[in-house]
C-alpha positions in Angstrom: 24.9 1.9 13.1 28.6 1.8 12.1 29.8 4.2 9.2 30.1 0.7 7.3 26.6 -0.2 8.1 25.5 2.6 6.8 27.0 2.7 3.7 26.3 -0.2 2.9 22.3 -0.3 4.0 22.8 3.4 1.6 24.5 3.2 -1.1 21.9 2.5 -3.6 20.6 5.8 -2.9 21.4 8.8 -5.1 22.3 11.5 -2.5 21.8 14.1 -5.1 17.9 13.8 -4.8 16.8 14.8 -1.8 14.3 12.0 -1.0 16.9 9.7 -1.2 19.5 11.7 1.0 16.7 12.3 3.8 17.1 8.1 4.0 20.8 8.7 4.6 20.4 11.2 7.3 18.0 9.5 9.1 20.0 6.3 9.3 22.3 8.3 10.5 20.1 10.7 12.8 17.8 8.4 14.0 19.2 7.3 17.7 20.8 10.5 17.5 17.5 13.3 16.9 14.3 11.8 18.0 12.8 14.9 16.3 13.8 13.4 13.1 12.9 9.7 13.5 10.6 10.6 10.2 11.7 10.7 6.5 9.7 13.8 6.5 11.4 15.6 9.2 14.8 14.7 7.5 14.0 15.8 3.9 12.8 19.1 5.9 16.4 19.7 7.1 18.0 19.0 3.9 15.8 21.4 2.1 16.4 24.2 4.9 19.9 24.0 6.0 21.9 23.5 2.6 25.3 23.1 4.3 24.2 19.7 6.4 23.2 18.5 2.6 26.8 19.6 1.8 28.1 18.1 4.7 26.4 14.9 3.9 26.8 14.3 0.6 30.8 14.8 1.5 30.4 12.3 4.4 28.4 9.6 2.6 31.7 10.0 -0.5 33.8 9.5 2.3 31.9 6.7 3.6 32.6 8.7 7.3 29.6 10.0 8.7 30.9 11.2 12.4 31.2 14.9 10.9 26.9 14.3 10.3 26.6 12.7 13.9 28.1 15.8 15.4 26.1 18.3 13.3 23.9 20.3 16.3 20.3 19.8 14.7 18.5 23.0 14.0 15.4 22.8 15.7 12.3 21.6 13.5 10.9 25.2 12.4 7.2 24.6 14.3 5.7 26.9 16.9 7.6 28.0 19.9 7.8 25.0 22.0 5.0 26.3 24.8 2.5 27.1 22.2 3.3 24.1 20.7 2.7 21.5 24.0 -0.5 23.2 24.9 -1.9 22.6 21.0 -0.6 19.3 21.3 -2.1 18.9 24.6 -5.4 20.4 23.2 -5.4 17.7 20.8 -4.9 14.6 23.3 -7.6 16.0 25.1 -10.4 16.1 22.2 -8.8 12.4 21.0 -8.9 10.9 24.5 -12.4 12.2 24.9 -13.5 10.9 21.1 -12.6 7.6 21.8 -13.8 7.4 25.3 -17.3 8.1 23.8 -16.5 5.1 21.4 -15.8 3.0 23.9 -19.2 1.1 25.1 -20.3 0.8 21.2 -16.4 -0.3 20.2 -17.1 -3.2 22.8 -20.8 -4.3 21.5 -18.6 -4.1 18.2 -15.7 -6.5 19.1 -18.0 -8.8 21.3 -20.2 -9.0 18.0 -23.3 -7.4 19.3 -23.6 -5.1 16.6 -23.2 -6.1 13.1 -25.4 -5.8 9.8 -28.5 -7.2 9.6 -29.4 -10.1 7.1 -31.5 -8.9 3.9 -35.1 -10.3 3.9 -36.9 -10.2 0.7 -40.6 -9.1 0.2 -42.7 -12.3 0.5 -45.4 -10.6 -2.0 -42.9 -9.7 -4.6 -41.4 -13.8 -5.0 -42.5 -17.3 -4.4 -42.5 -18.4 -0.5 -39.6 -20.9 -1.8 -37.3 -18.7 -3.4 -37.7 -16.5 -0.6 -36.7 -18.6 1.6 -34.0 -20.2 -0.3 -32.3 -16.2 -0.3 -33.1 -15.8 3.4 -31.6 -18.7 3.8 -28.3 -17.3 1.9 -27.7 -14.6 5.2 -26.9 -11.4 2.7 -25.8 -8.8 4.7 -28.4 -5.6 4.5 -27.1 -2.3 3.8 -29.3 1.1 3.8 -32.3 -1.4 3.4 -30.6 -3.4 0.0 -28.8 -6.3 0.0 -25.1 -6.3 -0.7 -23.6 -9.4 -2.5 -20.1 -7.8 -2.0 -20.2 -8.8 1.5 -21.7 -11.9 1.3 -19.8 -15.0 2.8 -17.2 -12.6 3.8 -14.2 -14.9 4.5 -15.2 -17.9 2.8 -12.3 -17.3 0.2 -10.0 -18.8 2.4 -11.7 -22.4 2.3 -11.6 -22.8 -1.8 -7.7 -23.3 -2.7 -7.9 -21.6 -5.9 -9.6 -17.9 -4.3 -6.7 -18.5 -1.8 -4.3 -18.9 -3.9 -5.2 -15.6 -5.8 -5.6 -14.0 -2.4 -2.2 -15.2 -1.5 -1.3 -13.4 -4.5 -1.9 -10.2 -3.4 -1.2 -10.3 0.3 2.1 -11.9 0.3 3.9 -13.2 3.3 7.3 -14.7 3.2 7.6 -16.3 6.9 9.3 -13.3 9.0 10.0 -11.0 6.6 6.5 -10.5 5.3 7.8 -8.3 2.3 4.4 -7.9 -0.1 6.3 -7.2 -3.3 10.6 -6.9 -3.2 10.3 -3.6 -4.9 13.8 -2.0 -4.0 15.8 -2.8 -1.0 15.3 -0.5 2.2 17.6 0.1 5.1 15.2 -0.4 7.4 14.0 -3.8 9.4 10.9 -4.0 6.9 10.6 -2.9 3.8 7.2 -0.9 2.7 6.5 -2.0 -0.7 3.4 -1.3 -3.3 1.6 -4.1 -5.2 -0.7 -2.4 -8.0 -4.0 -4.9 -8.5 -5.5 -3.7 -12.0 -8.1 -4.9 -14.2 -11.5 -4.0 -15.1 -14.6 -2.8 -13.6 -16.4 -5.3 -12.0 -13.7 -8.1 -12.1 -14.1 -8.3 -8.6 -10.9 -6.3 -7.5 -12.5 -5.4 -3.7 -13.8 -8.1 -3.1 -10.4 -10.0 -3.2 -8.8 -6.8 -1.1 -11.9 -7.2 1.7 -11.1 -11.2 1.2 -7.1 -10.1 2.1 -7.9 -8.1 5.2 -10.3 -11.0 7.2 -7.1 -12.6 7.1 -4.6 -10.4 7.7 -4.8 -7.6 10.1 -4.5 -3.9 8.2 -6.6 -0.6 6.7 -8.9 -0.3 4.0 -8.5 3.0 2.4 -10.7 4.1 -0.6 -10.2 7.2 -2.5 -13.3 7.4 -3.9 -16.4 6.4 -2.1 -19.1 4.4 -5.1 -22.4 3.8 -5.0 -21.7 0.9 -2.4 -21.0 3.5 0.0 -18.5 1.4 1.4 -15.6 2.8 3.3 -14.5 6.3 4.9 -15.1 9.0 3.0 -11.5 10.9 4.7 -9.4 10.2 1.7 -11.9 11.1 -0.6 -12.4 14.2 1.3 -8.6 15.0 1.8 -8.2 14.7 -1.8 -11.2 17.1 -2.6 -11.0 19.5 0.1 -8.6 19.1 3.0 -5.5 19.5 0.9 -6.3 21.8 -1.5 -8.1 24.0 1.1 -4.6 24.0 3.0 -3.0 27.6 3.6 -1.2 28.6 0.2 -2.1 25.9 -1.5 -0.7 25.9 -5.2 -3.6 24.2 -7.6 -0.8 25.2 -10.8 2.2 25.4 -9.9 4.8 28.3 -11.3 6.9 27.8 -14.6 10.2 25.5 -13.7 11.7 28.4 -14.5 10.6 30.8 -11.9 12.2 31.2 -8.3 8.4 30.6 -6.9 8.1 26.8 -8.4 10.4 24.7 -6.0 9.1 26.9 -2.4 5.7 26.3 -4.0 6.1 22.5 -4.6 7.4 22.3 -0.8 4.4 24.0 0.2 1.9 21.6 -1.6 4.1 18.5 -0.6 4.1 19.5 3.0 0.3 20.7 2.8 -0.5 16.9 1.5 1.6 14.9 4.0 0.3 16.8 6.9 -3.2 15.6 5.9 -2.4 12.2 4.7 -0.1 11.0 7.8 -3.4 12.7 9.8 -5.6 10.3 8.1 -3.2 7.2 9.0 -3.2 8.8 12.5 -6.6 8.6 13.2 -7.1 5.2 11.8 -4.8 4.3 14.0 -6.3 5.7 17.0 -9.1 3.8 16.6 -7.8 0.5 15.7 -5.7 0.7 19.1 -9.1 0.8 20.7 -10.8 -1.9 19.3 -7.1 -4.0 20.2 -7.7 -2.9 23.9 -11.3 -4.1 23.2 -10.7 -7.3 22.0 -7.6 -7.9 24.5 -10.5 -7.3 27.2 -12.6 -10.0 25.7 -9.7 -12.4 25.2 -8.9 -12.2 28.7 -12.5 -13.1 29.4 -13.2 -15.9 26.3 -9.7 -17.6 25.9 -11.0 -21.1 24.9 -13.6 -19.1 22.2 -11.0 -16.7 20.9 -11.1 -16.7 16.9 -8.6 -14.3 15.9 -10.2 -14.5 12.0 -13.8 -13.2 13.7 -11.9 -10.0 14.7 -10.2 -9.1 11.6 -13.7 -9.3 9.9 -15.3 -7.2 12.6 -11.9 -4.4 12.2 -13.0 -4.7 8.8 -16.7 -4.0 9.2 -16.1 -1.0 11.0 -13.9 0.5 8.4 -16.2 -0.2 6.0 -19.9 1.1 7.9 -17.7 3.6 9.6 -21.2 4.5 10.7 -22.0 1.8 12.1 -20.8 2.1 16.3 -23.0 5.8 16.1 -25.6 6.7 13.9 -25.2 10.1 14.8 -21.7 10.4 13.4 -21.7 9.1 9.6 -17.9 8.9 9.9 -16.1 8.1 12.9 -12.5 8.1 10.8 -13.1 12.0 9.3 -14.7 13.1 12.0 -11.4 12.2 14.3 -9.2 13.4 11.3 -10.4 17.1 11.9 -10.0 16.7 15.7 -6.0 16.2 14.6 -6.0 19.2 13.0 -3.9 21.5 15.4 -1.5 18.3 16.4 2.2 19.4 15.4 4.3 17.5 13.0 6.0 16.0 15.9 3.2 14.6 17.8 1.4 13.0 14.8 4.9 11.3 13.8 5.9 10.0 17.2 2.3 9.4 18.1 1.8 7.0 14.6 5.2 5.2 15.6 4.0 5.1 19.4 0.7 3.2 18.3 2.2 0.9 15.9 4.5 -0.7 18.6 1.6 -0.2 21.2 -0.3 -2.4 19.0 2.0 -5.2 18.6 2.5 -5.3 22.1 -1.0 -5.8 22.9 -1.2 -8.7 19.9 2.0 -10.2 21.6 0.0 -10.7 24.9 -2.8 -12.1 23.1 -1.1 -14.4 21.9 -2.3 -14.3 18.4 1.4 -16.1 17.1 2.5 -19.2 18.2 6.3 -18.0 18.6 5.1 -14.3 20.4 9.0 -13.1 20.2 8.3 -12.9 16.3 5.1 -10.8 17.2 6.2 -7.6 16.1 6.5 -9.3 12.5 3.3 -9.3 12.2 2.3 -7.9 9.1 -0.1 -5.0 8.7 -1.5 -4.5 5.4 -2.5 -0.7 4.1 -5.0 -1.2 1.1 -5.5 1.9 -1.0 -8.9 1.1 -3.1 -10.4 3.1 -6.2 -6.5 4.9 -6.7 -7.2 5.7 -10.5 -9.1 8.9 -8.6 -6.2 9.6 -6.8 -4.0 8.9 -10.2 -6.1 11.8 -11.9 -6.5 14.6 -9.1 -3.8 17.6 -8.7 -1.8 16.7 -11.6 -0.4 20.7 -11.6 -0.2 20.7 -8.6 2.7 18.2 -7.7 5.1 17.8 -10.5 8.7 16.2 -10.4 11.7 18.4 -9.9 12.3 19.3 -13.4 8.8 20.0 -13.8 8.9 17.3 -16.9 6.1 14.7 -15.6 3.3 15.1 -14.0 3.0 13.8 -10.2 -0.7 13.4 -8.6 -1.5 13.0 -5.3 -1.5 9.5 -5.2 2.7 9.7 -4.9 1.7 11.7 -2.0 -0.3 9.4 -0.4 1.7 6.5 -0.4 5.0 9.2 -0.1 3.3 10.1 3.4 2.2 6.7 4.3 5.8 5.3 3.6 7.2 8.4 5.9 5.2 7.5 8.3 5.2 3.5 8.8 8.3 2.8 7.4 10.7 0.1 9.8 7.1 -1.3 11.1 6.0 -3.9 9.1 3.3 -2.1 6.8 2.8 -3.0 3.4 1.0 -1.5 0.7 -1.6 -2.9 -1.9 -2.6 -0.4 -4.2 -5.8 -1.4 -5.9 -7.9 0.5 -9.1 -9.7 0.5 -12.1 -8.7 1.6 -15.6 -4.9 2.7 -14.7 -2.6 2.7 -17.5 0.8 1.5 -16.3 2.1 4.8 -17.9 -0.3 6.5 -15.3 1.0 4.8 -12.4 4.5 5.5 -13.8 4.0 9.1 -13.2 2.0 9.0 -10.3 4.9 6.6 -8.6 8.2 7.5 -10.1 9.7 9.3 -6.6 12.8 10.1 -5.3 12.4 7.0 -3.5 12.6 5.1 -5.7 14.5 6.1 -9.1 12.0 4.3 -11.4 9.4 3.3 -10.7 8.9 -0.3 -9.8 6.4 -2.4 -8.2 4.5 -5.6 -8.5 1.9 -5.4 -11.2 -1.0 -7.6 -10.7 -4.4 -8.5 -12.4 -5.2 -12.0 -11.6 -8.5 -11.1 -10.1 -9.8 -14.7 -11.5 -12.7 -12.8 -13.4 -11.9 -13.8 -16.8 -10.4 -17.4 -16.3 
C-alpha cells in the first residue's frame, strides 16, 4: 500500500490508543512482517518497543510511513525458535492424528449416514391416532426426548415472512457481504457485530440455527442450557481455561498502581490465546468435513444440495457428540490438543484454513461466478453472550480503569484479530442484555464507541 493508501484506509483511527495504532502498523507491516499479519501480534510490538509507537505516531502525522517500513522488527518474544518448531510440530502431529481418527465417522456424517433419530411416542401413554399424527411430524430425538427446536430445520427459508426476519440478521449485500456497517475497516471485508436481543423464549436460536442452514459459518454458545445444544469450549474457556491461565489476574490492581496495565496485558493475552484456540479448532474440523464433502461431490454432482450440507455442518456443532460417543466433545477436546501451539502457528494456521477453505468451495462450485468465491460469507454466531457480558468484570477493565470490560470484548476482540480481511461476520445473540451492558462489554479501542446493529425482531410478539 502507498503512504496515501494508507492514510487514507487509517485515518479514522486514533493512534493514541493502541488498538487502533496496531491497525496502522499492520497495514503497514503486513507484506512487510509475516510474523505480524495479526492485530494481535501488532498491538504486542507497540506495547513492547515504545519507540516504533513513537516512530509511528510521527509517521502516520506525516502521512510518510517509509521510516515504519524500514523499522528492523524485533522478533515476537516466544520461545527460542528450535524449541518453538518442535512444540509446534508436536502439535501438528496430535491435530493430524485427531482428525484422521475423525475421518471415517466425518464421512458417514457428510454422506448423511449418521444423523438424529426421529422421536417416537409411547403408544400406551396416547391414542393410536395422535401418535401417529406426531410420528408422522419426524421430531428429531435427543438423549431419548424430543426436541421441537430442531424440528423442520430449514423450513424457514420457504415462508417469506421467517425469511425476511432471517434475512434480518444474516445480511448479505451482493459481494461485499457486510452484516451490519458498523465502522469502516481497512481491510477487504469488514468484521462487523449484529446484537439479536429479546426475551427468553422468543425464539432467538432458532432464527440463528435457521441463519446458518443457509449460510455457511460457526455456532458458538457461551453457555450450554438445558438443551445441551452446542460445544461446551466457550463455556469452558470462560469458566476455567482463561482464568486457570498462568498469572491470571481475577481483580485487577488500583489504576493507580504500576502492576495494573502489565496485569491487564497479562489477562488480555491469557484470553486471546484461548479464544483464537477455540476458533482454531473449529476450524480444523470444518476443513475436514469441506474435504469430506468435496469427496462426495466429486462422486454425486447431479445430487449435490449444498443447503443439505450446511444443516449437517450445523448438526455436528450442535451434537458435537455425535461422530463418537466416546468423546462428548470433539471441539474441546481438540482445543486442549492446541495447547502448546505458539502464537504464530495458531494465527498463520487460522488464516491458512480460511483461504484453504474457500478454495475447496471454489472447486465445488458452490457459486455460480467461482472468481467471487472467496466472498463467500462465513457467519460466527456467538449464542447465550449475556454469560459472557457478566463473567470477569475485574478482571478486564478499560485503560482508565473507569468501565468495566467482560470477557465477551475479548471474545469478539480475539475473533476479529484473528479473521479479520476474510469475510467473517459476527452475530451476537442473548437474553436479558441491557444495551448499557453491551456498551461496556463492546466499547474497544476498535472501535471508539461502541456501535453495532441492534436487533430484536425475533417475530415472537407480532
Amino acid at each position: 500500500m502507498s503512504d496515501v493508501e494508507i492514510h487514507s484506509s487509517c485515518s479514522k483511527f486514533d493512534i493514541d490508543i493502541l488498538e487502533q495504532a496496531s491497525y496502522i502498523l499492520w497495514s503497514v507491516w503486513k507484506s512487510l512482517h509475516p510474523q505480524y499479519s495479526s492485530l494481535q501480534a501488532c498491538i504486542s510490538a507497540l506495547s513492547e518497543d515504545t519507540n516504533l509507537y513513537q516512530t509511528l505516531k510521527r509517521a502516520h502525522g506525516q502521512r510518510k510511513y517509509d521510516v515504519v517500513r524500514q523499522w528492523v522488527a524485533t522478533p515476537l518474544r516466544t520461545a527460542r525458535p528450535e524449541a518453538l518448531l518442535c512444540t509446534d510440530s508436536a502439535a501438528r502431529q496430535t491435530v493430524d492424528k485427531f482428525l484422521d481418527n475423525l475421518r471415517p465417522s466425518m464421512m458417514s456424517l457428510v454422506s448423511g449416514q449418521i444423523t438424529l433419530p426421529y422421536w417416537t411416542p409411547d403408544r400406551n401413554a396416547i391414542d393410536e391416532p395422535v401418535a401417529l399424527h406426531l410420528e408422522s411430524l419426524r421430531i428429531p430425538c435427543l438423549h431419548g426426548k424430543p426436541n421441537v427446536l430442531l424440528h423442520d430445520l430449514g423450513g424457514f427459508r420457504r415462508e417469506k415472512t421467517l425469511a425476511a426476519r432471517l434475512n434480518n440478521i444474516f445480511m448479505a449485500n451482493h459481494h461485499t457481504y457486510v452484516l451490519i456497517l458498523c465502522y469502516s475497516s481497512p481491510y477487504l471485508y469488514r468484521l462487523d457485530c449484529s446484537f439479536l436481543v429479546n426475551t427468553s423464549g422468543s425464539g432467538k436460536t432458532r432464527l440463528l440455527l435457521e441463519g446458518l442452514c443457509g449460510h455457511w459459518g460457526f455456532y458458538f454458545t457461551s453457555l450450554v442450557d438445558s438443551s445441551l445444544l452446542g460445544s461446551t469450549d466457550v463455556q469452558n474457556s470462560i469458566r476455567s481455561y482463561v482464568p486457570d491461565s498462568p498469572n491470571f489476574r481475577h481483580a485487577l490492581p488500583p489504576t493507580d498502581s504500576p502492576q495494573h496495565q502489565p496485569a491487564l496485558k497479562t489477562n488480555r493475552d491469557s484470553a486471546t490465546r484461548v479464544f483464537s484456540r477455540v476458533f482454531l479448532a473449529r476450524l480444523f474440523v470444518f476443513d475436514l468435513f469441506i474435504q469430506m464433502m468435496r469427496d462426495v461431490w466429486s462422486r454425486e454432482r447431479d445430487k449435490f444440495r449444498e443447503a443439505l450440507y450446511k444443516q449437517r455442518w450445523l448438526l455436528l456443532q450442535l451434537q458435537p457428540s455425535i461422530l463418537c460417543v466416546q468423546d462428548w466433545d470433539i471441539f474441546d477436546d481438540l482445543l486442549g490438543k492446541l495447547g502448546s501451539a505458539s502464537e504464530i502457528y495458531v494465527n498463520r494456521t487460522t488464516k491458512a484454513l480460511l483461504i484453504q477453505i474457500r478454495k475447496t468451495l471454489a472447486e465445488i462450485s458452490l457459486v455460480q461466478d467461482a472468481g467471487n468465491a472467496a466472498q463467500i460469507p462465513f457467519f460466527c454466531v456467538l449464542d447465550e453472550a449475556q454469560y459472557a457480558a457478566t463473567q470477569h468484570c475485574g478482571a478486564f477493565r478499560s485503560n482508565n480503569g473507569h468501565a468495566q470490560r467482560p470477557i465477551l470484548r475479548e471474545i469478539v476482540r480475539a475473533w476479529e484479530g484473528q479473521a479479520s480481511g476474510h469475510g467473517v461476520f459476527m452475530v451476537v445473540a442473548g437474553t436479558g442484555i441491557s444495551k448499557d451492558v453491551v456498551d461496556q462489554a463492546m466499547a474497544s479501542a476498535i472501535m471508539k464507541e461502541s456501535k453495532y446493529r441492534w436487533c430484536s425482531g425475533t417475530g415472537a410478539f407480532d
